[in-house]
C-alpha positions, 0 to 999 in steps of 0.5 A: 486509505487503500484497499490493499493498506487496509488489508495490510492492516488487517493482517497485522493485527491477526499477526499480533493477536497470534503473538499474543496468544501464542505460549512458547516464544519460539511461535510468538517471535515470528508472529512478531516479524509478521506483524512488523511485516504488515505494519511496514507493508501498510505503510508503504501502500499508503505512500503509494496510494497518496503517490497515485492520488498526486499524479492523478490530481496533476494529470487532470491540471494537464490538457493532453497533447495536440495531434500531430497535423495531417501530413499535406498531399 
């Protein structure tokens, strides 16, 4: 899990937790979206995460490119 997933996650938890205690649903149902929000934010930063992890492990398979040979005199 990435820093900013577990952010994310955090957020929408506090989100929910305001919802939940919120009275009125005109202060709950944005509470609600926020929390959707996060979640799909989290989600999405997972996805990125184990992109970074894939392209990382395939770089390290790869030798890097030869240099060019010197030009002759």
């Amino acid at each position: 899990m990435t820093t900013m997933q577990q952010f994310y996650l955090d957020r929408a938890q506090e989100a929910g937790l305001l919802a939940n205690a919120a009275p009125l649903a005109n202060v709950r149902e944005p509470h609600r979206v926020a929390e959707t929000t996060w979640t799909d934010l989290a989600a999405r930063a997972g996805r990125v995460g184990t992109m970074q992890v894939a392209r990382a492990a395939g770089a390290a398979g790869r030798r890097p490119p030869r240099p060019p040979p010197p030009e002759p005199r």
